[in-house]
Structures are given as structure tokens and as C-alpha cells.
VEXDREN-2710 file (C-alpha; in Angstrom, 1 decimal):
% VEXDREN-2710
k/r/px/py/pz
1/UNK/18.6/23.4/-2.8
2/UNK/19.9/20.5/-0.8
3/UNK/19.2/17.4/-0.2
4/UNK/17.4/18.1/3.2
5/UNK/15.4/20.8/1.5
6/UNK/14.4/18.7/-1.0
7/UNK/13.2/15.7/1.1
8/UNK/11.0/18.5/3.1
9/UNK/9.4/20.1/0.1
10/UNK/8.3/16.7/-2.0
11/UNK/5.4/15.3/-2.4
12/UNK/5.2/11.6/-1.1
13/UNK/1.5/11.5/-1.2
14/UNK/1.2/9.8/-4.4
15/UNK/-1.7/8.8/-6.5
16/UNK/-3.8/6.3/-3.7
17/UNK/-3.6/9.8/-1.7
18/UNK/-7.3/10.4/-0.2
19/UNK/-6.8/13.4/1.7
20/UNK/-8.3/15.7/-1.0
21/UNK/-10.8/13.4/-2.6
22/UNK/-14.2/13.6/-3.0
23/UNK/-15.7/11.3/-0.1
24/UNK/-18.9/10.2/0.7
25/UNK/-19.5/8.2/3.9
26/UNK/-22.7/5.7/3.8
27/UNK/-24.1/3.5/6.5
28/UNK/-25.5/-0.1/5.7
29/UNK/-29.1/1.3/4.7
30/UNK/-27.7/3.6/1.9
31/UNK/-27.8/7.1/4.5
32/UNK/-24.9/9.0/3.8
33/UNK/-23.1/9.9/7.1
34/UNK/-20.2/12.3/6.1
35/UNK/-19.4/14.4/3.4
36/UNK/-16.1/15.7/2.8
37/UNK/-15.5/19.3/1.4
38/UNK/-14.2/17.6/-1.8
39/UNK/-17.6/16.2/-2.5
40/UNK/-19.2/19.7/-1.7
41/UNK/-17.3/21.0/-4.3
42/UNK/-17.6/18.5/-6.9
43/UNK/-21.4/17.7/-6.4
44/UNK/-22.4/21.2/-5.1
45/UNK/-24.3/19.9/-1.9
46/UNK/-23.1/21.8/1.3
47/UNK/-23.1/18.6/4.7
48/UNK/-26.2/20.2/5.9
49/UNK/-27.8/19.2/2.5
50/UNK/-26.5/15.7/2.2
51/UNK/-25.6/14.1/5.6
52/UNK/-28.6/12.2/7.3
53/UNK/-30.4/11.4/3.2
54/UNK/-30.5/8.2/1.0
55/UNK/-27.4/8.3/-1.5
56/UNK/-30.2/8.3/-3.9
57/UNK/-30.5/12.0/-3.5
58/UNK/-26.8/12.3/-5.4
59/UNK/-26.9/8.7/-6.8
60/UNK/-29.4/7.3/-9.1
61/UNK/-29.8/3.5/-8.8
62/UNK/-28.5/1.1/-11.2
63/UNK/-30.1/0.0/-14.3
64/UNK/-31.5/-3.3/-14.1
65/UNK/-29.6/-5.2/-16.8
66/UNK/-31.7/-6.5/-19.9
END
């Protein structure tokens, strides 16, 4: 392989890479607004499901600390 071939075929993404994670979008009142496929596999919820609910559907609220 040479060097060219090897520059094309690596994987400079690295470990921040986003691309294939598991996203939820949420507005300012705690709607979620986008819903990547990631999440739909991880969390099971198709868009349709998710998008337009509280992230309290997916998300339970903190503990209040004692």
C-alpha cells in the first residue's frame, strides 16, 4: 500500500467524532427537537416517538440532593 493509499483509507475522525453518536436535540423548555438514528438505536424510540415530547419521556429528573 502506499503512502497515498494509506492517507485515503485512515481514519482521522478520532475520539471527539460526533457523527455516529447518539444525539438528542432539546430546546430551552426541555422539548426534544431532533433525534439522531444513533439515539433510535440506543434508546429504542423511532423520531416520530420522541421529537416534539419533554426529555422527561427518555430522561427521568434528577434526585434532589439530601
Amino acid at each position: 500500500m502506499s503512502t497515498w493509499n494509506a492517507a485515503q483509507s485512515a481514519d482521522f475522525r478520532g475520539p471527539l467524532d460526533v457523527t455516529g453518536a447518539a444525539t438528542a436535540v432539546v430546546d430551552a423548555q426541555g422539548t426534544v427537537i431532533g433525534w439522531s438514528p444513533a439515539a433510535e438505536e440506543l434508546l429504542g424510540y423511532r423520531p416520530h416517538e420522541i421529537v416534539g415530547q419533554p426529555l422527561s419521556v427518555f430522561l427521568p429528573p434528577r434526585p434532589n440532593p439530601s
